[in-house]
C-alpha positions as CSV (number, residue, x, y, z in Angstrom):
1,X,28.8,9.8,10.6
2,X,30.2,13.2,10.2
3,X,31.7,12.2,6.7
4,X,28.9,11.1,5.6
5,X,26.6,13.9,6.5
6,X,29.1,16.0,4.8
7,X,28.9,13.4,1.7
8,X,25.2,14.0,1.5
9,X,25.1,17.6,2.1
10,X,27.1,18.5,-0.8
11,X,25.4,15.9,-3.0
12,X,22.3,17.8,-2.4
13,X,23.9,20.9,-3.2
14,X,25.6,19.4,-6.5
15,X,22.0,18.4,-7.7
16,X,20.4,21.3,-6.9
17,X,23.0,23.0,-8.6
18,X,22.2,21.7,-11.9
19,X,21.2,23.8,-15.0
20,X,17.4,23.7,-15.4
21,X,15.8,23.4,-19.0
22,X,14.4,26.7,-19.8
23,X,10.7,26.8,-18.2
24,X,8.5,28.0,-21.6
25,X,5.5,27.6,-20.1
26,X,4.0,31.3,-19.6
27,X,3.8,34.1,-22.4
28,X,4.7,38.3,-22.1
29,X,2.9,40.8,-23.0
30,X,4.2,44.2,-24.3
31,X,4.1,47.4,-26.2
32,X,4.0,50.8,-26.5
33,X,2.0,53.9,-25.0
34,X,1.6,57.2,-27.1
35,X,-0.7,59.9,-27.9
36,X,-2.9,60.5,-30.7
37,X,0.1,62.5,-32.2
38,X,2.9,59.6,-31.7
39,X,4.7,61.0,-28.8
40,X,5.4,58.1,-26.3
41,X,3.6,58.5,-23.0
42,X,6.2,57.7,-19.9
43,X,4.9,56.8,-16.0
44,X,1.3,55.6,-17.6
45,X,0.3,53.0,-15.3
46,X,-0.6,49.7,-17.0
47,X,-2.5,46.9,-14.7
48,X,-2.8,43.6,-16.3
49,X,-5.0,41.3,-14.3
50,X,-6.0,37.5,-15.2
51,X,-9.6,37.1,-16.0
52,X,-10.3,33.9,-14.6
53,X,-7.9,34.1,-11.4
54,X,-7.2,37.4,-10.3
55,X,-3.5,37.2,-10.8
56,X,-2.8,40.9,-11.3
57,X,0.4,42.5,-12.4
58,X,1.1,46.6,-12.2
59,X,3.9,48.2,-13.8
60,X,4.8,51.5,-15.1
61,X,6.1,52.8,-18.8
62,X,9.6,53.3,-18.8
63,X,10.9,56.8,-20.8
64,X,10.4,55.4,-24.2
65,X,6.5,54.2,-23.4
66,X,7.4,50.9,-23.5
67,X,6.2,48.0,-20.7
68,X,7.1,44.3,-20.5
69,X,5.4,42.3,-18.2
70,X,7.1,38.5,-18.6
71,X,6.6,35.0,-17.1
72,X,2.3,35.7,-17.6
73,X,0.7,32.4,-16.9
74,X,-1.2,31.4,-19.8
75,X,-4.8,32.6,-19.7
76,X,-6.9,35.7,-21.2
77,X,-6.0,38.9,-19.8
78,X,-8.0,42.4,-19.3
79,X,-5.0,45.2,-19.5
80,X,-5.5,48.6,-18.4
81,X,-3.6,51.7,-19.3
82,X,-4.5,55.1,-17.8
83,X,-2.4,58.5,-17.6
84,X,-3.6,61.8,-15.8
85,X,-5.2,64.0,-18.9
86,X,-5.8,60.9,-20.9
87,X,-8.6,58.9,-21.3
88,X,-8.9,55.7,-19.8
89,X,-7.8,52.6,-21.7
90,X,-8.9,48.9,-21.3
91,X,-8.9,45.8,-23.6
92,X,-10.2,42.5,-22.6
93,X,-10.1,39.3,-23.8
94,X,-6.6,39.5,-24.6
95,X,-5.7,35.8,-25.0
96,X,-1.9,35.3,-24.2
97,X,-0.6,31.5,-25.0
98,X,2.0,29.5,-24.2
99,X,5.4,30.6,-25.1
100,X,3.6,33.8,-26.5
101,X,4.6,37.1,-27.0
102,X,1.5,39.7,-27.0
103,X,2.6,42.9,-28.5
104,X,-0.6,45.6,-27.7
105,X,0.7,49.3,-28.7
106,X,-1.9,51.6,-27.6
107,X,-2.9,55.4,-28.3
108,X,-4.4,57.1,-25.5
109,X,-7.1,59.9,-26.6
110,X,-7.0,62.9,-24.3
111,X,-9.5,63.6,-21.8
112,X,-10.8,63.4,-18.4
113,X,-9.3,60.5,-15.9
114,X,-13.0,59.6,-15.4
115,X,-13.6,58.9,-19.3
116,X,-12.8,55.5,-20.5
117,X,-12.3,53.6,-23.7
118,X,-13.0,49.9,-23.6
119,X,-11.6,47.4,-26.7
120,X,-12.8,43.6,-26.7
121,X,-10.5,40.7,-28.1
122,X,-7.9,43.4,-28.8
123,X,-4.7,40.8,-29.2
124,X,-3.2,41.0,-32.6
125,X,-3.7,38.0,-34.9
126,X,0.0,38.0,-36.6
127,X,2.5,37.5,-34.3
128,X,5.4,39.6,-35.1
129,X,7.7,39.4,-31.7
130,X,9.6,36.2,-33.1
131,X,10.0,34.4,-36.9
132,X,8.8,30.6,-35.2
133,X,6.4,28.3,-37.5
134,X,3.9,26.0,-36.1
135,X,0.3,25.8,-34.3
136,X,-1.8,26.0,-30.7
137,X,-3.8,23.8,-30.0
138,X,-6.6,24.7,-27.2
139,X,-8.5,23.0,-24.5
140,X,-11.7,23.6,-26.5
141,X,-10.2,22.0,-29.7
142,X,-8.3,18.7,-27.0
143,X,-11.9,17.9,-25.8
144,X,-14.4,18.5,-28.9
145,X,-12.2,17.4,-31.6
146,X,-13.0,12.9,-31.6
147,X,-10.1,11.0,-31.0
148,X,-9.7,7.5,-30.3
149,X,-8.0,6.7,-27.0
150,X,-8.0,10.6,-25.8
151,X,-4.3,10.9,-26.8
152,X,-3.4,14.1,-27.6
153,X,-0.4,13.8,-29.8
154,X,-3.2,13.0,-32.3
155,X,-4.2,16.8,-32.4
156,X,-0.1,17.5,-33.4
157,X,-0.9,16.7,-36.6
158,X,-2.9,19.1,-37.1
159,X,-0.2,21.7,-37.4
160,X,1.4,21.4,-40.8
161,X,4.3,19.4,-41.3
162,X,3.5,16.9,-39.0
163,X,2.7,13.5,-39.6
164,X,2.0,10.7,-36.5
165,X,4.5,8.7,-38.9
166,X,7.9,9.1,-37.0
167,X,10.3,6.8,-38.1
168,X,10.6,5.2,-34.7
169,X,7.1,4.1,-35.0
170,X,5.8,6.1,-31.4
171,X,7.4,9.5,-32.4
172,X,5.9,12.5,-34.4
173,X,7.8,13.1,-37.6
174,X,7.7,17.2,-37.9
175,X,8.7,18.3,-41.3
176,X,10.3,14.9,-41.9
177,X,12.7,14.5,-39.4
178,X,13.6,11.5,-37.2
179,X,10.9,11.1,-34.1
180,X,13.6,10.7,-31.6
181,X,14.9,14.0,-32.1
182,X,11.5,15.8,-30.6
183,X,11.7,17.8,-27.8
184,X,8.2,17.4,-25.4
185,X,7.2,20.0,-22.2
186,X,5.1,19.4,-20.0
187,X,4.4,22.5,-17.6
188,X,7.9,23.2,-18.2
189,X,9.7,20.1,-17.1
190,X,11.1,17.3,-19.8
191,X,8.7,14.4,-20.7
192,X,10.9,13.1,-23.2
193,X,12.1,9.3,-23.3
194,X,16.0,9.1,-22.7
195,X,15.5,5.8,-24.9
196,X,13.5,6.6,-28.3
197,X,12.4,10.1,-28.0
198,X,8.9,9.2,-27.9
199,X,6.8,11.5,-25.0
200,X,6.6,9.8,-21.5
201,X,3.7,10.8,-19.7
202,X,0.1,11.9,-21.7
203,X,-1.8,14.0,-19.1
204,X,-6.1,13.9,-19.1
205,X,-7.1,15.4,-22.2
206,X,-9.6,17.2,-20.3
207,X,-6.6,18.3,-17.6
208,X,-5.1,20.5,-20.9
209,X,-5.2,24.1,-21.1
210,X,-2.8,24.1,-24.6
211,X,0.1,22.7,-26.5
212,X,2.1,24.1,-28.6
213,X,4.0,22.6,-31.9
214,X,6.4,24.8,-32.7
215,X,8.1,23.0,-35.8
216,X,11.2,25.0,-37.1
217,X,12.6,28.6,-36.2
218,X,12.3,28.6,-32.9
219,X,14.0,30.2,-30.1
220,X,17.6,28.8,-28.8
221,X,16.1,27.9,-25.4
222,X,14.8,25.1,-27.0
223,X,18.2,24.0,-27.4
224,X,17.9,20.6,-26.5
225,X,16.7,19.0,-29.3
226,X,16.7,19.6,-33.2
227,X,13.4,18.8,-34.4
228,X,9.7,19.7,-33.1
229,X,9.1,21.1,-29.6
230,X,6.0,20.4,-28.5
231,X,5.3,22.3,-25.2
232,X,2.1,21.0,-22.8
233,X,0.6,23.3,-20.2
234,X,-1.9,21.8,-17.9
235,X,-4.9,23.8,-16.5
236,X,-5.3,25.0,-12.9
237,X,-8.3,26.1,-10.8
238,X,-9.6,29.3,-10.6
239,X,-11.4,31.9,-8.5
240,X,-14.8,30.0,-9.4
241,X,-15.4,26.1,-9.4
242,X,-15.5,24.1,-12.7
243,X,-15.0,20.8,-13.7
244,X,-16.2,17.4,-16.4
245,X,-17.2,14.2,-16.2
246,X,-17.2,12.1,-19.2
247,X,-17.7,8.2,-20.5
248,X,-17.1,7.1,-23.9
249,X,-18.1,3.6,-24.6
250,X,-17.2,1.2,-27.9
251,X,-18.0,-1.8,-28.5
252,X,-18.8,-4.2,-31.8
253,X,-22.3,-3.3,-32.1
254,X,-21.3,-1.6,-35.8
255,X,-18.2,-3.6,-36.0
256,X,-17.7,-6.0,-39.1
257,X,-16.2,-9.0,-39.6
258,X,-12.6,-9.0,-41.3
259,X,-11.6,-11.3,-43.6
260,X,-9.6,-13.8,-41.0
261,X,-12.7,-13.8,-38.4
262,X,-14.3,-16.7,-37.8
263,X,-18.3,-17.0,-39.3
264,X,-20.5,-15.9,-36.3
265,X,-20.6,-12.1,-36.3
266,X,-17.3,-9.7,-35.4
267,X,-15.1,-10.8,-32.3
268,X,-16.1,-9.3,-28.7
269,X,-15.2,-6.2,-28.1
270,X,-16.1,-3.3,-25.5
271,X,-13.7,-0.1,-24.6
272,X,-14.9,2.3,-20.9
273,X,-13.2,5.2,-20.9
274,X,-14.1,7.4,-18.1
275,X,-13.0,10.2,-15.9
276,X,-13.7,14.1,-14.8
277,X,-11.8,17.1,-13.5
278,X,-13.0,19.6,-11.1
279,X,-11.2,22.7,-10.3
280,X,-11.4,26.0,-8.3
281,X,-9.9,28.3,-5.4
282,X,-8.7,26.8,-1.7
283,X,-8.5,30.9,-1.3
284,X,-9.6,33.4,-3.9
285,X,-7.4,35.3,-5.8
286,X,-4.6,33.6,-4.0
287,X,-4.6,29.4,-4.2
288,X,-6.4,27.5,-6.3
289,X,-6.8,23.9,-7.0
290,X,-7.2,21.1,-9.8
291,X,-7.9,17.4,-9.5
292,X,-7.9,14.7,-12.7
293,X,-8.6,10.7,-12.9
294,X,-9.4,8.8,-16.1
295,X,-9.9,5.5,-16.4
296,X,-9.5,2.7,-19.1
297,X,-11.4,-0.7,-19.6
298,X,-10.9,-2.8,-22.6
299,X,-12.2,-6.0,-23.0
300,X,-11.5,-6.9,-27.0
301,X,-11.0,-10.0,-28.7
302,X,-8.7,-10.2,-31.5
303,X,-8.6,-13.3,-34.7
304,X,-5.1,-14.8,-34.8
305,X,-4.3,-17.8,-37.5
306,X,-1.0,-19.9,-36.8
307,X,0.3,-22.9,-37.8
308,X,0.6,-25.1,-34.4
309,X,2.0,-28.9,-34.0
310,X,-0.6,-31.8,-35.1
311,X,-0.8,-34.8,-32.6
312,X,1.6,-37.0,-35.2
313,X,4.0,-34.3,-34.8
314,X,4.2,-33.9,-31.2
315,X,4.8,-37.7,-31.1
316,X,7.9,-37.5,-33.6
317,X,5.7,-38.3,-36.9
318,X,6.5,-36.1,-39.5
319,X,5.7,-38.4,-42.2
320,X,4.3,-36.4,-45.6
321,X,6.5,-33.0,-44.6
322,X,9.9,-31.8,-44.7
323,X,12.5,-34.4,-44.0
324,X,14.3,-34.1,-40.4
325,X,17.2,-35.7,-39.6
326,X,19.4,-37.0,-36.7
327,X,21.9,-35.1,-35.9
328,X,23.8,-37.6,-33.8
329,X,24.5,-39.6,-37.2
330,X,26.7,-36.8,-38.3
331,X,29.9,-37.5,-40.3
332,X,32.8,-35.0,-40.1
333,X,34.7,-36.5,-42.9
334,X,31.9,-36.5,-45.2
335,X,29.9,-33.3,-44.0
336,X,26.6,-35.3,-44.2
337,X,23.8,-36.9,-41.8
338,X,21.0,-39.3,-41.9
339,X,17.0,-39.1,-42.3
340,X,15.1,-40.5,-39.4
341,X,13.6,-43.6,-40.8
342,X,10.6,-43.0,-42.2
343,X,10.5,-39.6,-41.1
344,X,9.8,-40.6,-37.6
345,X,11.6,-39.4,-34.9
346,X,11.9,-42.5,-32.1
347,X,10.0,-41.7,-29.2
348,X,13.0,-41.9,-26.5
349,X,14.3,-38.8,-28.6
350,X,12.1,-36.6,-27.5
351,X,13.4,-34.6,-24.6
352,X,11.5,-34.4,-20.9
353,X,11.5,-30.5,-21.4
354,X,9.9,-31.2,-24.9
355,X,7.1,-33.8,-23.6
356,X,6.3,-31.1,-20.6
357,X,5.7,-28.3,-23.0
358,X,4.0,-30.5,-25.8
359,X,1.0,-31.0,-23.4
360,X,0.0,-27.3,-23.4
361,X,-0.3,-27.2,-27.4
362,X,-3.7,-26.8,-28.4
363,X,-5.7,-29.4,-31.3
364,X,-5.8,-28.1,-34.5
365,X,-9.0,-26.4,-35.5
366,X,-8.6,-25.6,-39.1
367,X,-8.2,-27.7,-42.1
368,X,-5.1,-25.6,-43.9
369,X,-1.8,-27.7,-43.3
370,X,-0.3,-24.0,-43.1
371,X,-2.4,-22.1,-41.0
372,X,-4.1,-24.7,-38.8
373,X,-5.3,-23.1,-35.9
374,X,-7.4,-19.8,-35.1
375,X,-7.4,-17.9,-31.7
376,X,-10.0,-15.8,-30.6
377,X,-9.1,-15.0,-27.1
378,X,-9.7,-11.7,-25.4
379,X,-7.1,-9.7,-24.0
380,X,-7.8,-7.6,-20.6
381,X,-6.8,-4.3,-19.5
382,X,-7.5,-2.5,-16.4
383,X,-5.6,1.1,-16.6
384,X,-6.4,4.7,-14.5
385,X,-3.9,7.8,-14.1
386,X,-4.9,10.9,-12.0
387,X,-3.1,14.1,-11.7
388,X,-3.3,16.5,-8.4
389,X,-1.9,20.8,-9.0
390,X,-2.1,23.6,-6.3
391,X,-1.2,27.1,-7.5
392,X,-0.2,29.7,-5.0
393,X,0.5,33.0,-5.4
394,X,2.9,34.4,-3.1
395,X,3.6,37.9,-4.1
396,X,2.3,40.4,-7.1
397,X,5.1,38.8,-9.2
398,X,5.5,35.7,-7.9
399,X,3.7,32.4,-8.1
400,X,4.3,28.9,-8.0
401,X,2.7,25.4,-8.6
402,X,3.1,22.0,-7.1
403,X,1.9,19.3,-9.0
């Protein structure tokens, strides 16, 4: 018992031991404080405080005016910079992304402490902390945007380069490389297939804060791969209650027949898909919750033509078509075999297994001797998936999730 106690205990230890991929699923945001002049300001106090949660962060400008405030949870931000003798500064609406780096220099006017200078939307449209290419794609773009089937890999190709085309059929190609070599994220944690590359898990569209395709130059944390990274963050509550519900219903009404259906009107088809979110605090500014379920129904018929067995056939007549022959008349000296007689396979040849199986083909329902049957049967599916996150804040700089 004792050795294998020890056994376990350092099995746990080697696997929480292991290397963790990088975690790119908050953003930083940084600059510089000076005066109208250009000197740098040191000891200004900046606050930065989400807008939607309350997460607040307070640091201090180091002797160059600088401050870095890292590992921001994605969200829009009001940051506040004020310096005894300068006027106060605040900008809201500062949108930080994922995997983002906000740079926001700012120039404090002098004046009283009590004087204040607000700035709306004040986050810089070129990014100029690092050289990557690619696109964000927002939770207002996931849920307006119409896709078929909710999946929201579709909305990678907006972001140029990228074509839903991999060569591996289910991967994204990005800038023409192989689908298998794409690297996906979701809330930080791998949700790449270990057998063709292609993404694992596709959460609720409506359960999507952002994604981000980045497609060449990005950082070496994304070491694992070689081709796009695409990097998921999924939303979490906030200090006020909010939430969807949602149905989207297809069916043949405007369907037309294609050219292998059978007269009669388009085959039967119908498509539910239906869900909701709802999302909010368990304790303000401190925990917060966010629940997800979507459910699928299809009900869709499709037109398949084959060529099945006729009745003569499944009773060994296969007068009129390709010869068959017996192989038990083979001759090993002379490399050649016999035809049935008359094309007809004897009756005692045909094997139990056979006969068993024979009974289950359908009759023929079409009149080509190549194509002889058509199948219009419908195919059922029945699918849901439901995702659960808490969020906790623990300390000014620290926070964790669970979901």
């Amino acid at each position: 018992m004792k050795r294998a106690l020890a056994a376990l205990s350092a099995a746990v230890i080697l696997v929480t031991s292991v290397p963790a991929p990088a975690q790119t699923v908050t953003g930083t945001i940084l600059g510089v404080v000076s005066d109208a002049g250009g000197g740098v300001i040191s000891q200004a106090q900046v606050v930065i405080t989400e807008e939607n949660t309350g997460l607040k962060r307070q640091l201090a400008t180091d002797n160059l005016g600088g401050y870095l405030a890292t590992f921001l949870p994605v969200g829009t931000y009001t940051v506040t910079i004020e310096k005894p003798g300068f006027r106060k500064a605040t900008f809201t609406g500062t949108v930080l992304q994922v995997d983002q780096q906000v740079r926001l220099d700012v120039s404090l006017e002098v004046g009283a402490v009590n004087q204040e200078v607000t700035v709306a939307g004040a986050a810089p449209l070129l990014q100029t902390e690092d050289a990557s290419l690619g696109d964000v794609i927002d939770t207002k773009q996931a849920v307006t945007l119409p896709l078929n089937g909710r999946d929201f890999l579709q909305l990678a190709t907006l972001t140029p380069g990228v074509d839903n085309q991999g060569l591996l059929g289910n991967g994204l190609s990005v800038n023409g490389g192989r689908g298998d070599f794409n690297n996906y994220l979701v809330d930080g944690t791998s949700d790449s297939s270990r057998f063709d590359g292609s993404v694992v898990i596709r959460p609720n569209l409506d359960a999507i804060q952002e994604f981000k395709v980045q497609t060449s130059t990005y950082s070496a944390e994304f070491g694992f791969a070689g081709n796009g990274q695409i990097n998921l963050v999924t939303k979490s509550g906030a200090n006020r209650f909010h939430g969807s519900a949602y149905e989207f219903l297809r069916n043949r009404k405007l369907d037309a027949r294609n050219f292998f259906d059978p007269p009669g009107g388009a085959p039967s088809f119908k498509q539910n898909q239906f869900g909701g979110t709802l999302g909010g605090p368990l304790r303000k500014k401190k925990t917060f919750f966010f629940v997800d379920y979507e459910g699928l129904r299809v009900r869709q018929s499709s037109t398949i033509q084959s060529r099945i067995p006729t009745k003569d056939m499944l009773n060994g007549n296969f007068q009129g078509l390709q010869s068959i022959f017996d192989v038990l008349t083979f001759n090993a000296a002379t490399g050649t075999v016999q035809q049935f007689p008359g094309n007809q396979m004897p009756s005692g040849r045909i094997s139990e297994a056979a006969g068993a199986v024979n009974q289950y083909y359908p009759s023929p329902n079409l009149n080509d001797p190549r194509l002889n049957y058509i199948n219009t049967n419908g195919r059922y599916s029945n699918s849901a998936d439901f995702a659960v996150r808490i969020d906790h804040r623990l300390r000014a700089n620290n926070q964790l999730f669970v979901r």
